[in-house]
DRENPA-3360 file (N, C-alpha, C; in nm, 2 decimals, always signed):
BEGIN
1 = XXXXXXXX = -3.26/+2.32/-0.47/-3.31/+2.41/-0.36/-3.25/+2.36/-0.23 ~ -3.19/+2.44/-0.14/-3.14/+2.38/-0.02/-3.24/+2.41/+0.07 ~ -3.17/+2.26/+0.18/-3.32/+2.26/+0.27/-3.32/+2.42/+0.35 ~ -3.26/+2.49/+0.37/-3.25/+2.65/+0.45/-3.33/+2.76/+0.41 ~ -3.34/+2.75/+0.26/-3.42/+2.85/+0.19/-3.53/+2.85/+0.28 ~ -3.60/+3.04/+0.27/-3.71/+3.00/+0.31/-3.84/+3.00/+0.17 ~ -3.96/+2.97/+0.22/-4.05/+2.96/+0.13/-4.08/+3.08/+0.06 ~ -4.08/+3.08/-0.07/-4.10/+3.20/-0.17/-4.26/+3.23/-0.15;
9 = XXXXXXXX = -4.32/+3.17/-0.10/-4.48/+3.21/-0.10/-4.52/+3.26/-0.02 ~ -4.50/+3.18/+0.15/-4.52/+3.28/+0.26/-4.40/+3.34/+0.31 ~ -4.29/+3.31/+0.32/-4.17/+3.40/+0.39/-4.16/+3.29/+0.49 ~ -4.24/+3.28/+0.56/-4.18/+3.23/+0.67/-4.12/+3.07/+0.68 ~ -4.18/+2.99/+0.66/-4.12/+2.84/+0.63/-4.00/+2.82/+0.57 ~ -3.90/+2.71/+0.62/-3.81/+2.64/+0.52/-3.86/+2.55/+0.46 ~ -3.81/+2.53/+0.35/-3.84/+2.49/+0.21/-3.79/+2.32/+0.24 ~ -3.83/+2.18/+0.15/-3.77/+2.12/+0.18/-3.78/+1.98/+0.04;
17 = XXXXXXXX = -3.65/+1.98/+0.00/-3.65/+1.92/-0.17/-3.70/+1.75/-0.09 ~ -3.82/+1.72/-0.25/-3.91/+1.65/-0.22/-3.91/+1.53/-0.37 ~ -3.90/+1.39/-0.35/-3.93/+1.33/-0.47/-4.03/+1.26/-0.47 ~ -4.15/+1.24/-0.53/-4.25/+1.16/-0.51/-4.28/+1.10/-0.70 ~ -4.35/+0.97/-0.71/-4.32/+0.91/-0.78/-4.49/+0.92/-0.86 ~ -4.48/+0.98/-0.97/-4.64/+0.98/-1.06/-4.61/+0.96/-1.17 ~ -4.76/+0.91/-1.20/-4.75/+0.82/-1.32/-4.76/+0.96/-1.44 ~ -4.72/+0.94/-1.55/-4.70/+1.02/-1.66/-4.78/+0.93/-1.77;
25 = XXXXXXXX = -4.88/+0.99/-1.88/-4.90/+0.90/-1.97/-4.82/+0.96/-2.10 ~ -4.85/+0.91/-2.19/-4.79/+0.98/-2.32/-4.79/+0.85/-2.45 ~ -4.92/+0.90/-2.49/-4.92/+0.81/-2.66/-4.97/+0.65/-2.59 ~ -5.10/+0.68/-2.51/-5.19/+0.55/-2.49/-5.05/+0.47/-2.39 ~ -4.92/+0.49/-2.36/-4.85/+0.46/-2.24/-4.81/+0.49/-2.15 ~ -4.84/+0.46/-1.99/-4.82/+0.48/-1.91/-4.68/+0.49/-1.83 ~ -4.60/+0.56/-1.71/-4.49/+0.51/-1.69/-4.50/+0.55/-1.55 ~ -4.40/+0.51/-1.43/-4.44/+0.57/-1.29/-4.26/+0.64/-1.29;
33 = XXXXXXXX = -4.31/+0.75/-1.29/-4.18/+0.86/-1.29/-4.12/+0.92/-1.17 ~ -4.06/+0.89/-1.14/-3.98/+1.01/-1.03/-4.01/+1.16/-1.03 ~ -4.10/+1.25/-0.94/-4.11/+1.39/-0.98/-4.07/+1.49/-0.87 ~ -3.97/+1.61/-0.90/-3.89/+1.66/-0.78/-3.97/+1.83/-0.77 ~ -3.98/+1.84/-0.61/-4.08/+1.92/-0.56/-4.02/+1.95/-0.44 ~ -4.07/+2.09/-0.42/-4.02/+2.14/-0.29/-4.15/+2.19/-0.19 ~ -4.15/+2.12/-0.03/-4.24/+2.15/+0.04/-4.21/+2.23/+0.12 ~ -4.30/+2.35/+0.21/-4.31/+2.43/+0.35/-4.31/+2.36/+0.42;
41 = XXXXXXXX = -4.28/+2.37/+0.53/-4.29/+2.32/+0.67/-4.35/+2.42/+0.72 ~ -4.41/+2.52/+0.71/-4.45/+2.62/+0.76/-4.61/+2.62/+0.70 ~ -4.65/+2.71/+0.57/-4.76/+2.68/+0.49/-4.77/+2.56/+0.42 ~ -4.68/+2.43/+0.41/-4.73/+2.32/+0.33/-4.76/+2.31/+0.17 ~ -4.72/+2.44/+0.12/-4.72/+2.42/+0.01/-4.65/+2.36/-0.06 ~ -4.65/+2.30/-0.17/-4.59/+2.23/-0.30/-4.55/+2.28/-0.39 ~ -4.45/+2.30/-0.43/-4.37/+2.36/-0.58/-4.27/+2.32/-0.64 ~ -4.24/+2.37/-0.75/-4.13/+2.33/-0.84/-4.08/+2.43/-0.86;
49 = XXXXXXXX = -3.92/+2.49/-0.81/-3.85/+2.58/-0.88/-3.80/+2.57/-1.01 ~ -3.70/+2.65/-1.03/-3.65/+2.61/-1.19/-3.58/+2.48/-1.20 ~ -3.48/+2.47/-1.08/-3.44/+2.33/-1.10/-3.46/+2.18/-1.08 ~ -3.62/+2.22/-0.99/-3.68/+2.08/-1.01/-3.78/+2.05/-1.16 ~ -3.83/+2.19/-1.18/-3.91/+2.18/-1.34/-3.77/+2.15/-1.42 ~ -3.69/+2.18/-1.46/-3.60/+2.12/-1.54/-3.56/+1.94/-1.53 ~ -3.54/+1.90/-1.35/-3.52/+1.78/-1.40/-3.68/+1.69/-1.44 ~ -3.78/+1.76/-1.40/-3.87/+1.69/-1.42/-3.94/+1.69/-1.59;
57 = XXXXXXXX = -3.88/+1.78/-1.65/-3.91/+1.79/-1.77/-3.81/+1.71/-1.84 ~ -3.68/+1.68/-1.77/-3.59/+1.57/-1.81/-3.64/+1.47/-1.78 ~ -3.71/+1.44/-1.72/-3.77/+1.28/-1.72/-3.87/+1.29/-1.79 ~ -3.92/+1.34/-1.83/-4.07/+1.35/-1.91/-4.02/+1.35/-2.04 ~ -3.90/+1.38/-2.08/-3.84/+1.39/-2.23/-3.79/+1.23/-2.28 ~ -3.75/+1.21/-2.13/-3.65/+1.02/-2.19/-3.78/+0.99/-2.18 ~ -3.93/+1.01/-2.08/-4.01/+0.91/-2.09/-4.02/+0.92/-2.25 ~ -4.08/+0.98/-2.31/-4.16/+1.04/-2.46/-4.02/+0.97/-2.53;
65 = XXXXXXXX = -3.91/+1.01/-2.52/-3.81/+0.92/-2.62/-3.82/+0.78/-2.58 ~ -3.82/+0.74/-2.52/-3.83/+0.59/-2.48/-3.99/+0.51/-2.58 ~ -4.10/+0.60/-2.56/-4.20/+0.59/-2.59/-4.20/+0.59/-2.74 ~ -4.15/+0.69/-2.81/-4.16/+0.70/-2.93/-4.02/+0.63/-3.00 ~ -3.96/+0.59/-2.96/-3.86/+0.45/-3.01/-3.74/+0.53/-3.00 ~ -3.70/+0.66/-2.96/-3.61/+0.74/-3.00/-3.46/+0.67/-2.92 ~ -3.33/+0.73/-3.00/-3.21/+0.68/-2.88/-3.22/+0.75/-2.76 ~ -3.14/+0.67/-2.67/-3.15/+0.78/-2.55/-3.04/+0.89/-2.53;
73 = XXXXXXXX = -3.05/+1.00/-2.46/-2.92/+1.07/-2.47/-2.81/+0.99/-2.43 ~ -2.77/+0.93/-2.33/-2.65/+0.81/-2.35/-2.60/+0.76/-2.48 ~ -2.69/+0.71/-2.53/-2.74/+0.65/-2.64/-2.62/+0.76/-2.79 ~ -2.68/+0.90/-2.79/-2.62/+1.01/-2.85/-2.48/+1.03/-2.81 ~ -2.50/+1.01/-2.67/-2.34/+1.02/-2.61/-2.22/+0.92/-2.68 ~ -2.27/+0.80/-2.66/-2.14/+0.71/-2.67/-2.15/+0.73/-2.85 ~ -2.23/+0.70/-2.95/-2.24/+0.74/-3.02/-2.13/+0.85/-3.10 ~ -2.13/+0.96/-3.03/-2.02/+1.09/-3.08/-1.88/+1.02/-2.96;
81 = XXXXXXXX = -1.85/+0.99/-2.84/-1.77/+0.97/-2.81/-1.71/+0.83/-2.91 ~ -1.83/+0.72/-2.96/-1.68/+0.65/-3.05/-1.64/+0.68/-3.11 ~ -1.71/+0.80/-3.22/-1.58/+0.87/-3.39/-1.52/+0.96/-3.28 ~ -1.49/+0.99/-3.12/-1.42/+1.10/-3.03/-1.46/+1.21/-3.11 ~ -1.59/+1.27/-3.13/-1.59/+1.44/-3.18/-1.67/+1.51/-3.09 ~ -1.68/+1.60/-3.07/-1.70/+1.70/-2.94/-1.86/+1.73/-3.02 ~ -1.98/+1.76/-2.88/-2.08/+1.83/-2.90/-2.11/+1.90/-3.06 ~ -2.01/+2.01/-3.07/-2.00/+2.11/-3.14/-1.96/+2.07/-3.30;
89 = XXXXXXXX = -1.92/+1.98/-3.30/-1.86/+1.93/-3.40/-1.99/+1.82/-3.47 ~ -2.01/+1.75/-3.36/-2.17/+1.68/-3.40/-2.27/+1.76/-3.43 ~ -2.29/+1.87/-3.42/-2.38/+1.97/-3.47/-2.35/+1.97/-3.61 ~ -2.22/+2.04/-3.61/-2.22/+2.09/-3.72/-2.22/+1.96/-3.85 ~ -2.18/+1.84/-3.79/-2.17/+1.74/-3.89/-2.33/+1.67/-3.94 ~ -2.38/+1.66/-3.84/-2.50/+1.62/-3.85/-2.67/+1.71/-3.84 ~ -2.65/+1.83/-3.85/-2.70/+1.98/-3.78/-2.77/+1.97/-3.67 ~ -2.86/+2.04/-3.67/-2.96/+2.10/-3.58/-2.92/+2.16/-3.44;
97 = XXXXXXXX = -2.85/+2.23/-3.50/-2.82/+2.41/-3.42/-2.70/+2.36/-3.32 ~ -2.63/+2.49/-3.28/-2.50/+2.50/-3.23/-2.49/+2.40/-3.07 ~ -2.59/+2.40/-3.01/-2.60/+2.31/-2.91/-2.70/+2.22/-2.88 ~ -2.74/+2.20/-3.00/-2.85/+2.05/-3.03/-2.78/+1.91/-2.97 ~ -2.68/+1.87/-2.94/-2.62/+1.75/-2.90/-2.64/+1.79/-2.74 ~ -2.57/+1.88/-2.68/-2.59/+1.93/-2.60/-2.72/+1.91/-2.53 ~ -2.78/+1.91/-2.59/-2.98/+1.90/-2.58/-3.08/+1.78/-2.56 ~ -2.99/+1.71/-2.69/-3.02/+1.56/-2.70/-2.96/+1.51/-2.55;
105 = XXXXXXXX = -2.84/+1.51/-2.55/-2.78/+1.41/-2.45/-2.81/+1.46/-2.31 ~ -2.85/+1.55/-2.28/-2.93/+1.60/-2.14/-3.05/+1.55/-2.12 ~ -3.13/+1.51/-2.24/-3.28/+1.48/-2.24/-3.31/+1.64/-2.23 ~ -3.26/+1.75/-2.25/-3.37/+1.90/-2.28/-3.48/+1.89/-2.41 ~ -3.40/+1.83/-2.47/-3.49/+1.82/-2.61/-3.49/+1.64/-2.70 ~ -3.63/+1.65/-2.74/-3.61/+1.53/-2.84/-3.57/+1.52/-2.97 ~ -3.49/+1.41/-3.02/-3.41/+1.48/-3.16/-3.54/+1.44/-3.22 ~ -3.48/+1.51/-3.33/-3.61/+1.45/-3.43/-3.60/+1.31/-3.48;
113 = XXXXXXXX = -3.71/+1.24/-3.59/-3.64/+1.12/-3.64/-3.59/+1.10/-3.70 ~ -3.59/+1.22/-3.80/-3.50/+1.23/-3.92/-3.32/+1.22/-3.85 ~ -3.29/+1.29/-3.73/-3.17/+1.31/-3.72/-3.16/+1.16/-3.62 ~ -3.25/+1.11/-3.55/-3.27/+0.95/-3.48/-3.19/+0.87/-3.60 ~ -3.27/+0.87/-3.75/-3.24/+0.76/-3.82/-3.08/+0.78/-3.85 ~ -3.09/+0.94/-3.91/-2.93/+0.93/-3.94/-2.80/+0.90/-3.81 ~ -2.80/+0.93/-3.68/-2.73/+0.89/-3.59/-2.72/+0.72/-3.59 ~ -2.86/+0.67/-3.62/-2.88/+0.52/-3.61/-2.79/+0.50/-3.70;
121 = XXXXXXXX = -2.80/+0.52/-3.85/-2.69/+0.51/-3.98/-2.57/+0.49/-3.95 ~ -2.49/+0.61/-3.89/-2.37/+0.59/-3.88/-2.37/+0.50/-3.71 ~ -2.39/+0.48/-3.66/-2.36/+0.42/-3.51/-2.41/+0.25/-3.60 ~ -2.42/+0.22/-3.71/-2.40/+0.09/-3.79/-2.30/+0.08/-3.90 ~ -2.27/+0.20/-3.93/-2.24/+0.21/-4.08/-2.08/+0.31/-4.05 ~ -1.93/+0.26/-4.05/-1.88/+0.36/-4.01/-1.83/+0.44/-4.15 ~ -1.83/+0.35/-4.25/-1.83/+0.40/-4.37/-1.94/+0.52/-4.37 ~ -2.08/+0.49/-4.35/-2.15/+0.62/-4.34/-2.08/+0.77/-4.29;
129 = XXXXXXXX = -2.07/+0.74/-4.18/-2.01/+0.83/-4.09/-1.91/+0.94/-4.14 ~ -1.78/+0.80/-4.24/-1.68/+0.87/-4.28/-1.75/+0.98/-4.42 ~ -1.82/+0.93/-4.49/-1.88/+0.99/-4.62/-1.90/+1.15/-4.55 ~ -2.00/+1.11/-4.48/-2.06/+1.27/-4.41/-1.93/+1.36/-4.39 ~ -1.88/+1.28/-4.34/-1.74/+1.39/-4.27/-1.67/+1.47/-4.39 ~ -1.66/+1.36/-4.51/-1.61/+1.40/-4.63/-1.69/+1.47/-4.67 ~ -1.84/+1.48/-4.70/-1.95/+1.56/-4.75/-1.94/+1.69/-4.67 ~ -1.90/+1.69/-4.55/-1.92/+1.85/-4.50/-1.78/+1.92/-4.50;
137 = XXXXXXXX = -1.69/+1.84/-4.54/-1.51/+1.90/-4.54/-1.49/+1.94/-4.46 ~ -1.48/+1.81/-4.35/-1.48/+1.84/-4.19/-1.36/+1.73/-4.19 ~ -1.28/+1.66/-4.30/-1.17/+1.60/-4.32/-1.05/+1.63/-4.22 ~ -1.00/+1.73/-4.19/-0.94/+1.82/-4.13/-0.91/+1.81/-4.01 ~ -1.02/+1.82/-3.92/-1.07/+1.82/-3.78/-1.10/+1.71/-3.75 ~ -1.17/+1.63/-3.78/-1.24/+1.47/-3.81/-1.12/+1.34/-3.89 ~ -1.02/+1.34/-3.79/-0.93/+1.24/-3.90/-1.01/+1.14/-3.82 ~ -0.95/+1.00/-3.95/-0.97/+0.88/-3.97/-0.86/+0.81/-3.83;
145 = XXXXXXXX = -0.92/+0.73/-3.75/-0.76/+0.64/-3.68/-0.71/+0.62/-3.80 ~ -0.54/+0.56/-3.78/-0.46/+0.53/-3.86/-0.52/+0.42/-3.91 ~ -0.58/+0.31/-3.82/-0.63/+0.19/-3.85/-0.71/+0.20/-3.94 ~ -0.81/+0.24/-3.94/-0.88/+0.24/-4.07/-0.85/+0.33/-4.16 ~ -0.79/+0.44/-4.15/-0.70/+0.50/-4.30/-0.63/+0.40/-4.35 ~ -0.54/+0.28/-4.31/-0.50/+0.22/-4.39/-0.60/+0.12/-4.47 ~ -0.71/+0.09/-4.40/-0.79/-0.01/-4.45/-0.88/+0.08/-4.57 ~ -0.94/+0.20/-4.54/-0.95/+0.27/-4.65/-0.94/+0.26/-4.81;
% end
């Protein structure tokens, strides 16, 4: 929200993007979060548009993955950037829906554990990795470096 806007509640105030730091609990743990809000200078009110509720639902997501042992989207990121395969390609290799990586690695959503343990598998196991790729006959799209095709 730019500071010019005026205030969506009374009209007349400019609006003015705001970060203040509250504590969030989740699962008997505590954390002190960054939370982004927009104030009047006019009426004084307090709000969240769509794009401060989104980042603040992004921190509320790493908090709960952090909390619940999950990877972080970074974590997902480098992950698919070492075998180099795109978003779309990690979906479909590993599922959960056409822009589930996408989701993960923003913090929009938390993966599940079942898909936590298997990303954990292969990000240990590159043999793992390569099997899946073979199991979905994604061979094709998904080559091996040379280096390990020869080791193969």
């Amino acid at each position: 929200m730019a500071q010019t806007d005026l205030c969506p509640i009374c009209g007349a105030g400019q609006v003015k993007a705001q970060v203040e730091s509250q504590y969030l609990e989740y699962k008997g743990q505590t954390s002190l979060l960054p939370l982004h809000f927009a104030n009047c200078d006019h009426c004084h009110s307090d709000f969240a548009g769509s794009s401060e509720s989104k980042r603040n639902k992004r921190v509320a997501i790493a908090f709960h993955k952090s909390v619940d042992g999950l990877l972080t989207g970074a974590e997902i990121c480098a992950i698919r950037s070492h075998y180099k395969i795109t978003q779309n390609q990690a979906a479909r290799l590993f599922g959960g829906g056409p822009v589930a990586f996408s989701k993960y690695e923003n913090e929009d959503v938390a993966q599940s554990e079942a898909m936590d343990n298997l990303l954990r598998l292969v990000r240990r196991s590159k043999d793992a990795f390569w099997c899946l790729v073979e199991e979905k006959e994604m061979q094709a799209e998904i080559q091996k470096p040379k280096l390990l095709a020869a080791e193969a």
